[in-house]
LUMNUNU-806754 format. One record per residue (C-alpha): x, y, z; chain; residue number from 1. Coordinates in steps of 0.1 Angstrom, whole numbers, plus 5000, padded with zeros to 4 digits. Layout:
REM LUMNUNU-806754
{xx X&yy Y&zz Z&kette A&nr NUM} .
...
//
This chain:
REM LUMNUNU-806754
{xx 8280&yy 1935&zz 0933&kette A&nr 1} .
{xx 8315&yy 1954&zz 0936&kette A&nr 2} .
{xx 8314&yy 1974&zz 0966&kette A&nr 3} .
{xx 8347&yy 1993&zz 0952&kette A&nr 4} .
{xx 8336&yy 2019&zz 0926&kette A&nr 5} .
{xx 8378&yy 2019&zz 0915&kette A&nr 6} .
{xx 8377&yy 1979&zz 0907&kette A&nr 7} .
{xx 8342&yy 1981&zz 0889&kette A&nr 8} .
{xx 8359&yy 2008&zz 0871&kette A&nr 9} .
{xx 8389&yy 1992&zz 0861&kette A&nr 10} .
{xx 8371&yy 1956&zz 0857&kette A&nr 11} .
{xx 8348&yy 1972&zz 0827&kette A&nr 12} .
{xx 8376&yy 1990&zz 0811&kette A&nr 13} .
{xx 8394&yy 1954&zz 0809&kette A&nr 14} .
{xx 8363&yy 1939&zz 0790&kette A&nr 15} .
{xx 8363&yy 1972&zz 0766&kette A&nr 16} .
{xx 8401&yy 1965&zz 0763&kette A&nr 17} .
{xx 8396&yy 1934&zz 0752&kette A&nr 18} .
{xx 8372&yy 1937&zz 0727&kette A&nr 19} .
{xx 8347&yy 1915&zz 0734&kette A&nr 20} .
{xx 8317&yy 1941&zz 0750&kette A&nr 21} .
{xx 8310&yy 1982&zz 0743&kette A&nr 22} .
{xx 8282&yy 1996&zz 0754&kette A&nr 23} .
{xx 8262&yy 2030&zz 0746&kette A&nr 24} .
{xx 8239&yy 2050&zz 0760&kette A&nr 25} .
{xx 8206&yy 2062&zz 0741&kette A&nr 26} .
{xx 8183&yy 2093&zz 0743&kette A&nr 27} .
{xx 8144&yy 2081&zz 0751&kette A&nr 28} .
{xx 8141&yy 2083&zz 0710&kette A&nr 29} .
{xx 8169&yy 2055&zz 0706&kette A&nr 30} .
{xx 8189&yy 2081&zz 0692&kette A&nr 31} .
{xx 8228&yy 2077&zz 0707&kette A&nr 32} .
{xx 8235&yy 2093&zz 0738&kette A&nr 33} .
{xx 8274&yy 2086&zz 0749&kette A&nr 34} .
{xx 8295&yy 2058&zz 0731&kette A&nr 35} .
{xx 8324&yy 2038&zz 0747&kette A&nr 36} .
{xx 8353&yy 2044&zz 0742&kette A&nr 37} .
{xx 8362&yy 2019&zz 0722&kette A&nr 38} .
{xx 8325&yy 2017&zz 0702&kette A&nr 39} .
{xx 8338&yy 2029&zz 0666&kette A&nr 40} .
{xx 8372&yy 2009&zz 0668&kette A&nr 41} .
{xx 8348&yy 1979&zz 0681&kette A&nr 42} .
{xx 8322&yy 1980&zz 0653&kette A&nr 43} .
{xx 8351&yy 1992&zz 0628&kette A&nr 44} .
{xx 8324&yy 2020&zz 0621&kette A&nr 45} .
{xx 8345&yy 2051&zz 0621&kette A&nr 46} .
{xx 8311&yy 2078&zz 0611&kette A&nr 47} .
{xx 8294&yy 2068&zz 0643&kette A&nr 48} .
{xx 8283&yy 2100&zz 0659&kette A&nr 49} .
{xx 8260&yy 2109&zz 0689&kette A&nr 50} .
{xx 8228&yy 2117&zz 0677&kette A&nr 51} .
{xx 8223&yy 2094&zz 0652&kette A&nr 52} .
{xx 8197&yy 2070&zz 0655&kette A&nr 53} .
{xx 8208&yy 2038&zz 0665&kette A&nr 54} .
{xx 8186&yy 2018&zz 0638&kette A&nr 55} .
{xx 8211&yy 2033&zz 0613&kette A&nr 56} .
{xx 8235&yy 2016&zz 0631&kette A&nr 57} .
{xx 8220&yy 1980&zz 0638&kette A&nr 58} .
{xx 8194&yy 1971&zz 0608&kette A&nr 59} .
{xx 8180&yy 1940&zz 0635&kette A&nr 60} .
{xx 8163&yy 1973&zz 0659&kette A&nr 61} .
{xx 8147&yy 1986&zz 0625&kette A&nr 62} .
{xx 8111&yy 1969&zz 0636&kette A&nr 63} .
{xx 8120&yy 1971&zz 0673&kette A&nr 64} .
{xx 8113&yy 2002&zz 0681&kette A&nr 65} .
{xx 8082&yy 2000&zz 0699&kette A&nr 66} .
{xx 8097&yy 1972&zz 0719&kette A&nr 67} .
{xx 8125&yy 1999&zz 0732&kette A&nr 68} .
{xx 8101&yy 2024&zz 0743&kette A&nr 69} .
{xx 8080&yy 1999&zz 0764&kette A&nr 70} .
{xx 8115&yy 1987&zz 0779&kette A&nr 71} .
{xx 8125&yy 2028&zz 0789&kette A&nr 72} .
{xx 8088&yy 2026&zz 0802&kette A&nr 73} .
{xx 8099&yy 1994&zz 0823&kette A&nr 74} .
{xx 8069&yy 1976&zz 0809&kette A&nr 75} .
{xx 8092&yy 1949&zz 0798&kette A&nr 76} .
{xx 8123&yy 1946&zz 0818&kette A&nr 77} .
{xx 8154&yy 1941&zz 0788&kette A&nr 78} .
{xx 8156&yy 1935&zz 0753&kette A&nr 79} .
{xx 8178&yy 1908&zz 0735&kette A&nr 80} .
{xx 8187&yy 1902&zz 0703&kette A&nr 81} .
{xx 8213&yy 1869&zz 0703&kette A&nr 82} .
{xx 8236&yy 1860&zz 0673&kette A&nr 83} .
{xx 8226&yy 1882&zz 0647&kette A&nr 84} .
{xx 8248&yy 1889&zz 0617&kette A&nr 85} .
{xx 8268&yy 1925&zz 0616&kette A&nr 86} .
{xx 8290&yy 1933&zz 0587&kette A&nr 87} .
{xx 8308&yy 1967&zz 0580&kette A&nr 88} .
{xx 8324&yy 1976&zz 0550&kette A&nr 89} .
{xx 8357&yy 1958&zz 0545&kette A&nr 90} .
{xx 8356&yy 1933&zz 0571&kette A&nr 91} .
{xx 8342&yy 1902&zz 0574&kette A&nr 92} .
{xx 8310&yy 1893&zz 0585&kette A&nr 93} .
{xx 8309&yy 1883&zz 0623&kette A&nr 94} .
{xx 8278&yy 1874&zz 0649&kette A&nr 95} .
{xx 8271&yy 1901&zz 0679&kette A&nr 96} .
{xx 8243&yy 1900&zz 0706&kette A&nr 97} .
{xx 8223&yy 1932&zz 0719&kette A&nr 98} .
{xx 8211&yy 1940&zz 0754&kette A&nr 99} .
{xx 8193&yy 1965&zz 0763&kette A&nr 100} .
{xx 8179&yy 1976&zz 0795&kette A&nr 101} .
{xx 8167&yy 2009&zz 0813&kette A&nr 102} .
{xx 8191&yy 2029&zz 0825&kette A&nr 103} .
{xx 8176&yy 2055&zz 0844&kette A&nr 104} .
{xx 8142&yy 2050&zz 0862&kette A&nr 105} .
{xx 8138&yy 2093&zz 0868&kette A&nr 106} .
{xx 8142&yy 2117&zz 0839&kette A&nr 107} .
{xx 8161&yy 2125&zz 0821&kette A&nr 108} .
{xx 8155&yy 2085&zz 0809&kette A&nr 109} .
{xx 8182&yy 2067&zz 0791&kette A&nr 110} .
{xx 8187&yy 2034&zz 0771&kette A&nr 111} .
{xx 8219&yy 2011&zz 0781&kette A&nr 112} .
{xx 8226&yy 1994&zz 0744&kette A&nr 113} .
{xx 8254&yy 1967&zz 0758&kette A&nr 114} .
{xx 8273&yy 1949&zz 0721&kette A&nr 115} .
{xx 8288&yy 1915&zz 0725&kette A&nr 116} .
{xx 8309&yy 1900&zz 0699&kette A&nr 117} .
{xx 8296&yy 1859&zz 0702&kette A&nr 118} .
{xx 8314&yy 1850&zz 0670&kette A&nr 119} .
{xx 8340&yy 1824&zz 0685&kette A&nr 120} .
{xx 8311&yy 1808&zz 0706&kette A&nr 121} .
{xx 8285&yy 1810&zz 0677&kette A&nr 122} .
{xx 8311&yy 1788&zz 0656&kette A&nr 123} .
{xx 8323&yy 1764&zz 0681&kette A&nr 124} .
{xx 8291&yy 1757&zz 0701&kette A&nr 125} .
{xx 8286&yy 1723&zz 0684&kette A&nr 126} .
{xx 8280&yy 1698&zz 0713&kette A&nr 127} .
{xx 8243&yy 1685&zz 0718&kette A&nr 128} .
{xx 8245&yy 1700&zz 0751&kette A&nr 129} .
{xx 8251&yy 1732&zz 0748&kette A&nr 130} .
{xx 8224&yy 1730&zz 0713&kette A&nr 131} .
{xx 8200&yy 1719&zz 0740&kette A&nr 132} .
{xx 8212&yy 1743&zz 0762&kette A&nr 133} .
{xx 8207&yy 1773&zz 0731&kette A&nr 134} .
{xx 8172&yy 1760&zz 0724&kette A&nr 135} .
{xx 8161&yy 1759&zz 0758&kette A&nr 136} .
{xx 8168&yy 1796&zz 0762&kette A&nr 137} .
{xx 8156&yy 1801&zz 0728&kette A&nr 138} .
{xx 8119&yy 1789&zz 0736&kette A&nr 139} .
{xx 8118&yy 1807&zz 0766&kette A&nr 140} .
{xx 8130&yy 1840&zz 0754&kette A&nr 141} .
{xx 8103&yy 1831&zz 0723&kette A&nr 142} .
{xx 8079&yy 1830&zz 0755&kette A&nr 143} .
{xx 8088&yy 1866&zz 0768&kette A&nr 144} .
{xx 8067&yy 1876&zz 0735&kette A&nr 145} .
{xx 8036&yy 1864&zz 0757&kette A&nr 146} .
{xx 8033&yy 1897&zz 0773&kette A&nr 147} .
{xx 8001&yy 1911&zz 0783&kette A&nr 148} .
{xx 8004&yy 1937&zz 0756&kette A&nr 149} .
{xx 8011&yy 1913&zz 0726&kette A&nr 150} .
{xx 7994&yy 1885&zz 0737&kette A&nr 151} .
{xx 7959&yy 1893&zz 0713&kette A&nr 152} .
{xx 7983&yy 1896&zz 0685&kette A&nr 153} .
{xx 8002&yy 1866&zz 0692&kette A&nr 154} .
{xx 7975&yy 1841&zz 0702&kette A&nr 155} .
{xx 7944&yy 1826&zz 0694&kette A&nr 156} .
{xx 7917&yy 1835&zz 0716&kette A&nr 157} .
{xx 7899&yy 1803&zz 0710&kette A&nr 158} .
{xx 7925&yy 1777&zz 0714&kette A&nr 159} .
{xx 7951&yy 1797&zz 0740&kette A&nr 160} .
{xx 7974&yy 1785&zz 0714&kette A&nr 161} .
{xx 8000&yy 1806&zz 0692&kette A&nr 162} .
{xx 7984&yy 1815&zz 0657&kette A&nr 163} .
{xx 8000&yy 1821&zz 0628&kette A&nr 164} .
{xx 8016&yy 1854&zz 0630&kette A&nr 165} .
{xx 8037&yy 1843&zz 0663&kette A&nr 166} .
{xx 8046&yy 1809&zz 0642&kette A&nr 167} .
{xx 8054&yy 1828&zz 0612&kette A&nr 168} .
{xx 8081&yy 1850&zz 0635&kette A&nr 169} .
{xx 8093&yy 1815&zz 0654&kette A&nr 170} .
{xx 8095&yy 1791&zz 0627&kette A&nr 171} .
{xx 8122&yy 1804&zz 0610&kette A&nr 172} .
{xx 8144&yy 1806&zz 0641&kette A&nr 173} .
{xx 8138&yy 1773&zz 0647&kette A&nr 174} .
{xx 8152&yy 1765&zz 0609&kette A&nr 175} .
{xx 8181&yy 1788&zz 0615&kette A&nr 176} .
{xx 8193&yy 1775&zz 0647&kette A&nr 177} .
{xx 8186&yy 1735&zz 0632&kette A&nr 178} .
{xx 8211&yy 1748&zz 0603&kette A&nr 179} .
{xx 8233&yy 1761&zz 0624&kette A&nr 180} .
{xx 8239&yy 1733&zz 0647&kette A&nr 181} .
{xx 8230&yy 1703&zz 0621&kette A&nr 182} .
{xx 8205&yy 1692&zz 0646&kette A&nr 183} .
{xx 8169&yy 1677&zz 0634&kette A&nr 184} .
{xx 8138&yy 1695&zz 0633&kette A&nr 185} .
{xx 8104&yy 1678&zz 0621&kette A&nr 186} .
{xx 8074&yy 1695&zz 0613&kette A&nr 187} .
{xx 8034&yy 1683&zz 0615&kette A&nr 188} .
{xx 8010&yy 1700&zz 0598&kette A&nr 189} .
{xx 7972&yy 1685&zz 0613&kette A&nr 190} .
{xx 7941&yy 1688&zz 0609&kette A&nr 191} .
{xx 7902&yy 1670&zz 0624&kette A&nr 192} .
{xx 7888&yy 1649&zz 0596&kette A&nr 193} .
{xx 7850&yy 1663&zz 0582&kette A&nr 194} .
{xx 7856&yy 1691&zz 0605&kette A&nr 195} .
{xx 7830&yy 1714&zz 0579&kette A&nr 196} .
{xx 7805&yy 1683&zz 0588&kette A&nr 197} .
{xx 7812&yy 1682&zz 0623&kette A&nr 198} .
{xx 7804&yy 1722&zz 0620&kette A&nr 199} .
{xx 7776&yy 1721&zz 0601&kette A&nr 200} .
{xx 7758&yy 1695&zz 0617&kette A&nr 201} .
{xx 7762&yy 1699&zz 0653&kette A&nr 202} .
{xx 7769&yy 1736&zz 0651&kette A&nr 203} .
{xx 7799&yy 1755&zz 0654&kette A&nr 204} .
{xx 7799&yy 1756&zz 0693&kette A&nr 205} .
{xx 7800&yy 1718&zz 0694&kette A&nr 206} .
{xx 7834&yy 1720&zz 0666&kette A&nr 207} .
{xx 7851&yy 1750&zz 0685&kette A&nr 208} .
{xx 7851&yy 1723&zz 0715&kette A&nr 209} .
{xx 7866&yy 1700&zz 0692&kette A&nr 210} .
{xx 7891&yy 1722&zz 0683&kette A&nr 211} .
{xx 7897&yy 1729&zz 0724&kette A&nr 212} .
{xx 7903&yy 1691&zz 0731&kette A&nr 213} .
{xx 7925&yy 1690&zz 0706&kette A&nr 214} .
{xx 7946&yy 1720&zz 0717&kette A&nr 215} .
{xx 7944&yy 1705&zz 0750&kette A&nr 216} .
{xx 7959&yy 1674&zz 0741&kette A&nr 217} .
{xx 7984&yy 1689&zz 0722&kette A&nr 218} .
{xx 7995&yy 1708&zz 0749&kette A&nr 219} .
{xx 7998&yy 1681&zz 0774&kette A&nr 220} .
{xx 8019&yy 1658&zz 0747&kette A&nr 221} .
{xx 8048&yy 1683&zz 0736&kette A&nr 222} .
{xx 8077&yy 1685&zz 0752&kette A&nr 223} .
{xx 8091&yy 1724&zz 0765&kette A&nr 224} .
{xx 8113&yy 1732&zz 0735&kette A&nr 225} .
{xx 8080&yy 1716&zz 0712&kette A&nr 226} .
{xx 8062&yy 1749&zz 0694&kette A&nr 227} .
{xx 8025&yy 1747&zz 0689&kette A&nr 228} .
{xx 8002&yy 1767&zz 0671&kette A&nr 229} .
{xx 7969&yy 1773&zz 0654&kette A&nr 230} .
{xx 7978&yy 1774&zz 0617&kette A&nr 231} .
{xx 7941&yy 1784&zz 0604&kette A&nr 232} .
{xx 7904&yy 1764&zz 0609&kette A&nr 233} .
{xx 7910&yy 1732&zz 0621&kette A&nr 234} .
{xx 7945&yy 1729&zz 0609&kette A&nr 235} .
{xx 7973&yy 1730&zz 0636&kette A&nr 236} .
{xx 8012&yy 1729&zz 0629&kette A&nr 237} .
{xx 8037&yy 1719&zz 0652&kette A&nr 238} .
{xx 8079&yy 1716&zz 0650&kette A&nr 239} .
{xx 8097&yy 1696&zz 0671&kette A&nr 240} .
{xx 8132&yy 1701&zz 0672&kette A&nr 241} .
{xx 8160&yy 1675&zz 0681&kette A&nr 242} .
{xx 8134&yy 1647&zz 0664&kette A&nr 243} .
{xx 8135&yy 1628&zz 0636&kette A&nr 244} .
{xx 8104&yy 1622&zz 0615&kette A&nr 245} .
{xx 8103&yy 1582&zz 0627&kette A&nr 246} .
{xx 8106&yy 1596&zz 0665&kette A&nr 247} .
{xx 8079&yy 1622&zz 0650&kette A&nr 248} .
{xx 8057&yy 1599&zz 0645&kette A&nr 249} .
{xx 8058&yy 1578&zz 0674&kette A&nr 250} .
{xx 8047&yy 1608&zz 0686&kette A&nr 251} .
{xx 8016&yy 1613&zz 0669&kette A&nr 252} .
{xx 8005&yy 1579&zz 0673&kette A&nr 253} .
{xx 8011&yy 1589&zz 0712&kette A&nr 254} .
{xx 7985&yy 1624&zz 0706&kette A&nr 255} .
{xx 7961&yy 1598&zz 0692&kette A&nr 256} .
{xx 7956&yy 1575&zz 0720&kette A&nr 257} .
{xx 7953&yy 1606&zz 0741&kette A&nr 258} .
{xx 7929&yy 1621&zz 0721&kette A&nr 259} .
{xx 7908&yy 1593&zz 0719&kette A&nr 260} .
{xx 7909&yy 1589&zz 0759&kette A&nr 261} .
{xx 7905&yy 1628&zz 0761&kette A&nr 262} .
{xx 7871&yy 1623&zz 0736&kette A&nr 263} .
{xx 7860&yy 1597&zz 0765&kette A&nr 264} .
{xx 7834&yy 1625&zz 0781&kette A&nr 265} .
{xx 7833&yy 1645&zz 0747&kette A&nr 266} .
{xx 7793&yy 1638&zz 0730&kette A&nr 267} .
{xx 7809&yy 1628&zz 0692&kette A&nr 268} .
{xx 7840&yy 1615&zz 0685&kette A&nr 269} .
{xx 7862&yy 1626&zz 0653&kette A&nr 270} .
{xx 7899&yy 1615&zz 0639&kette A&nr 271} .
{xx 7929&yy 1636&zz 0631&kette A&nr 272} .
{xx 7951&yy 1635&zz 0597&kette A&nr 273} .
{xx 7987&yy 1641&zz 0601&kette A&nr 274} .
{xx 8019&yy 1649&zz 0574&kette A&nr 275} .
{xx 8051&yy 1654&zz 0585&kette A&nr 276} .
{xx 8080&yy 1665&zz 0569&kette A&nr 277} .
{xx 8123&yy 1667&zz 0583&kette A&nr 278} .
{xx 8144&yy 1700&zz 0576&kette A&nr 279} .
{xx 8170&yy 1685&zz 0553&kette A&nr 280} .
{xx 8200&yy 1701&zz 0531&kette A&nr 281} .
{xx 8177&yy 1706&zz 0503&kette A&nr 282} .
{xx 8150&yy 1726&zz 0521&kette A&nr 283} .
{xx 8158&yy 1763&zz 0517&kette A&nr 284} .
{xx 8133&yy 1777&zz 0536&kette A&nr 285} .
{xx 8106&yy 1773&zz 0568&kette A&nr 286} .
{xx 8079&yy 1783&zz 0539&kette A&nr 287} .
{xx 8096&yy 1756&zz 0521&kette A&nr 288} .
{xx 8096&yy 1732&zz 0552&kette A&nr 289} .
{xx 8057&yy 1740&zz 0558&kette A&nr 290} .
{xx 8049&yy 1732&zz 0521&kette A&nr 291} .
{xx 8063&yy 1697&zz 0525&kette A&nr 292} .
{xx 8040&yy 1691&zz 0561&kette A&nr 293} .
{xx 8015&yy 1701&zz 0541&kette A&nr 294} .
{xx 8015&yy 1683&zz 0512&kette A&nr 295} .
{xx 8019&yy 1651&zz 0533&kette A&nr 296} .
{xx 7987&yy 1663&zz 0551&kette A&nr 297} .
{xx 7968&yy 1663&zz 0519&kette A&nr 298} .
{xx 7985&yy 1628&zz 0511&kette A&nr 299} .
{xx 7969&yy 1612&zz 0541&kette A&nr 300} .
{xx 7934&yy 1630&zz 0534&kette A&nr 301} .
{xx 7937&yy 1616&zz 0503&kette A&nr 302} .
{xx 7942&yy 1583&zz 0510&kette A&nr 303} .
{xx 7917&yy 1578&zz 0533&kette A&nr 304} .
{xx 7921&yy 1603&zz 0565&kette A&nr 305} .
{xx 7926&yy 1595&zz 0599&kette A&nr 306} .
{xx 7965&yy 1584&zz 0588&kette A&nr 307} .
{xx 7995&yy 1596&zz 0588&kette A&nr 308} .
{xx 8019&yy 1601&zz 0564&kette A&nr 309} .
{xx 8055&yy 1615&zz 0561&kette A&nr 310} .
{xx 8066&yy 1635&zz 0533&kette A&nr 311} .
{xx 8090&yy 1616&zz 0506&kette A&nr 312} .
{xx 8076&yy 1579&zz 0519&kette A&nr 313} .
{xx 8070&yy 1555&zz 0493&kette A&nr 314} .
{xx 8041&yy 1533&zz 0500&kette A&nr 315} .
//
């Protein structure tokens, strides 16, 4: 902490100089306060004004702004959005990072919008340990989303596990930063075998226990950058980033053995089906990337269930 108000002054008006930070200061309806000095010239957004709403400014707050309110409310304690794309007319696109925190706990309450320019790092940061690094960080900011607040929208109540809303928001991060740093990421898409006749003939409180043995075992086997969730019924889907879809499977033969032991003290026993599928050049999407997993799911069912087979593999 600077004790000397005159060098915390002049310190912050070397990083505006420079042109790496500006900040901003926002009304309580994320409308703009006070700019920087050098906000317009940093943003090369000359109409700026105070007043405006600063969603008109930064399309990535459009859906966010919920999220700011709870942050002036201190429910949540900042706000980040890391390496998104920002483009004004006539210059080239470039990558910026937003923080925001609460400025003032007493009325009148403010917003402090901090913009970074991460360009050079977001081009250069190509070594596996600073990818790591990234995706560590990544998962646990991903984790923030568990608040108390959003937790019945982002999990399943049965399992504890994500569902598919949270994985539909994560998934494609998880592609994007895989892209970005030419890393691999595998998918699984899995499922119990006869689930319906486990259901329907030992009742559905026997197959939601099921379904809670598997999630348990899941749990225990991923690693912390590993994202699990509740796809839909019995179905689970789970990307692993940094493995490759022989390493992937390795992997599942490794939930299997645990499962079995975990089924030990279960009353039944049932088996899992597994397809897996690798993010390559020629998958455009994370819907694409989920289609593939599950196709190779539908393979092994096919061919016999309790197997597992990887999407593309000739047999």
């Amino acid at each position: 902490m600077f004790e000397n108000t005159e060098l915390a002054l002049d310190v912050l008006q070397t990083l505006l100089e420079r042109g790496k930070i500006t900040y901003a200061l926002l009304k309580d309806d994320v409308s703009i306060y006070e700019l920087a000095p050098n906000f317009k010239t940093f943003l090369n957004a000359a109409n700026v004004q105070v007043g405006q709403p600063v969603t008109e400014i930064f399309d990535a707050l459009t859906c966010s702004e919920q999220t700011l309110q709870e942050v002036l409310s201190q429910k949540i304690p900042e706000y980040r959005l890391e390496y998104i794309n920002f483009s004004s007319p006539g210059f080239s696109p470039r990558y910026i990072s937003l923080y925001i925190w609460n400025y003032r706990c007493n009325a009148p309450r403010r917003l402090l919008l901090v913009v970074e320019d991460v360009t050079s790092s977001a081009l250069i940061e190509q070594s596996a340990i600073q990818a790591h690094n990234e995706l560590y960080l990544l998962r646990i900011r991903l984790g923030q989303t568990n608040a108390k607040l959003q937790r019945q929208a982002l999990y399943d109540s049965l399992t504890e596990l994500p569902n598919r809303r949270y994985l539909d928001d994560a998934l494609p991060r998880y592609v994007e930063f895989s892209k970005r740093y030419q890393t691999p990421l595998s998918l699984m898409m899995m499922d119990i075998d006869d689930f319906k006749n486990l259901n329907d003939g030992f009742g559905h409180d026997v197959g939601d226990e099921g379904l809670r043995i598997l999630s348990r075992v899941l749990s225990k086997s991923m690693r912390e950058t590993d994202f699990t969730a509740r796809y839909g019924g019995d179905e689970f889907c789970i990307f692993l980033p940094m493995l490759n879809v022989a390493l992937a499977r390795i992997l599942v033969d490794k939930i299997k053995k645990a499962l079995d032991k975990e089924l030990e003290s279960f009353s039944l026993r049932f088996t899992i089906s597994v397809g897996i599928a690798a993010l390559t050049s020629d998958v455009a999407s994370a819907a694409e990337l989920i289609k593939l997993a599950d196709d190779a799911l539908y393979r092994a069912k096919r061919e016999g269930k309790n197997r597992i087979y990887i999407s593309g593999e000739k047999k």
